[in-house]
C-alpha positions in Angstrom: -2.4 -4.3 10.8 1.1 -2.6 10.4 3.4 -2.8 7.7 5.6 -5.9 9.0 2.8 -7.7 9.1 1.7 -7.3 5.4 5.4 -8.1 4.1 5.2 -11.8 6.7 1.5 -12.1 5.1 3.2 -11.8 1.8 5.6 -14.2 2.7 3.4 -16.6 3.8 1.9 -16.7 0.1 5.1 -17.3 -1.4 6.0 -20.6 1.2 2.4 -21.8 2.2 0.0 -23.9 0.8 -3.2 -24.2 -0.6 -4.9 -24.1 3.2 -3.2 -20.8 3.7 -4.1 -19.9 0.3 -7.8 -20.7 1.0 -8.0 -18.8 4.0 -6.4 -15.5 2.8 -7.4 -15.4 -1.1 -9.8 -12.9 -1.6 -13.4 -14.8 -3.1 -12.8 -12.7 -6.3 -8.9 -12.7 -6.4 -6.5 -12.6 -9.4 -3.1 -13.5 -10.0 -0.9 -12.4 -12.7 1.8 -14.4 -13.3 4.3 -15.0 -16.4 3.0 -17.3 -19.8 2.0 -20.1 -19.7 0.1 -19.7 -16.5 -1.2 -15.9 -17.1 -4.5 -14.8 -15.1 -5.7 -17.2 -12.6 -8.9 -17.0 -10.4 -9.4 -17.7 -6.9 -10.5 -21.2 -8.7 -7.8 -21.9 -10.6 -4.6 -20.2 -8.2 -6.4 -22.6 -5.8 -6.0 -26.0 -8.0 -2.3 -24.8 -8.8 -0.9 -25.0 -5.3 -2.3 -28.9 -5.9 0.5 -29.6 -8.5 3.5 -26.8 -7.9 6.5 -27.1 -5.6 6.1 -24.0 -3.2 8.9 -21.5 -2.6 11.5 -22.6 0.0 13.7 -19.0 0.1 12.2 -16.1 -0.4 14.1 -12.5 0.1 12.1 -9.3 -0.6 14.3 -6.2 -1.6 13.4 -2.6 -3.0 10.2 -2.8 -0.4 7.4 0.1 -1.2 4.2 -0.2 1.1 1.3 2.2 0.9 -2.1 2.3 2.6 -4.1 4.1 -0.2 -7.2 3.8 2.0 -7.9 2.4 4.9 -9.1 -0.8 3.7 -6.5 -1.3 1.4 -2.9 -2.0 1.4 -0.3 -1.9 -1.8 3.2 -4.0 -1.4 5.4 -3.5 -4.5 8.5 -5.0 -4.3 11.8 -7.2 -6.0 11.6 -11.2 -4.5 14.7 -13.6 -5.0 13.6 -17.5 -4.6 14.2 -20.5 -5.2 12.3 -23.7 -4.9 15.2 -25.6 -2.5 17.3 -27.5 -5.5 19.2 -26.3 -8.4 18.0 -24.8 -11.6 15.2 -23.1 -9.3 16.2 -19.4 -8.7 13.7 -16.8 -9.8 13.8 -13.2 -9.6 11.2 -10.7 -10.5 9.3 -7.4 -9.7 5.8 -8.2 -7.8 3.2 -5.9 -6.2 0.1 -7.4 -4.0 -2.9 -5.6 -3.0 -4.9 -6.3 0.1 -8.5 -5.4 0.8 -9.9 -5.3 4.3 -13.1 -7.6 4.1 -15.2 -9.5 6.1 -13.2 -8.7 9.3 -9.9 -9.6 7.7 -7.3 -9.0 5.4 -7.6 -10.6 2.0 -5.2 -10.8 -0.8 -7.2 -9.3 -4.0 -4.6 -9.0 -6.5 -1.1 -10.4 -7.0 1.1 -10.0 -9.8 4.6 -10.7 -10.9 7.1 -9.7 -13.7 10.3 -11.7 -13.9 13.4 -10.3 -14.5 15.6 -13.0 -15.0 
């Protein structure tokens, strides 16, 4: 895959749902995300997307990709959203790493620090 396609991937996870999620989260994936949700499982990200709003704008700035090996991909990056309605912006600082498995791409580990 080249690089565009890893940042619409990561795109995709930010605006899709849990059908997207359950096609491209890794089988032993974690996210990281802020209190009170912390470290969620492929289990647990995957009953999430059940009850949350997903991300209607989403603009990725201060983009770093690296390819570490060739079955694995880094993004680090800022993201801007918002959920479509006030009182929904977010900012924070988020990297993502992708592991090449099974004859696919899989997300493996996502994690986020706000910096509202």
């Amino acid at each position: 895959m080249k690089e565009q396609d890893f940042w619409q991937l990561e795109e995709q996870f930010w605006t899709s749902g849990a059908d997207f999620y359950d096609q491209r989260l890794g089988r032993n994936a974690l996210m990281v995300f802020p209190e009170p949700a912390g470290v969620l499982d492929r289990k647990a990200t995957l009953e999430s997307l059940q009850s949350g709003a997903r991300w209607k704008n989403v603009s990725f700035t201060n983009k770093k990709f690296a390819m570490p090996a060739q079955s694995t991909a880094v993004l680090v990056y800022s993201v801007q959203a918002d959920r479509g309605g006030s009182g929904t912006a977010y900012s924070a600082q988020c990297s993502s790493t992708y592991v090449h498995s099974s004859g696919d791409w899989q997300l493996a580990l996502h994690q986020q620090t706000p910096t509202d």
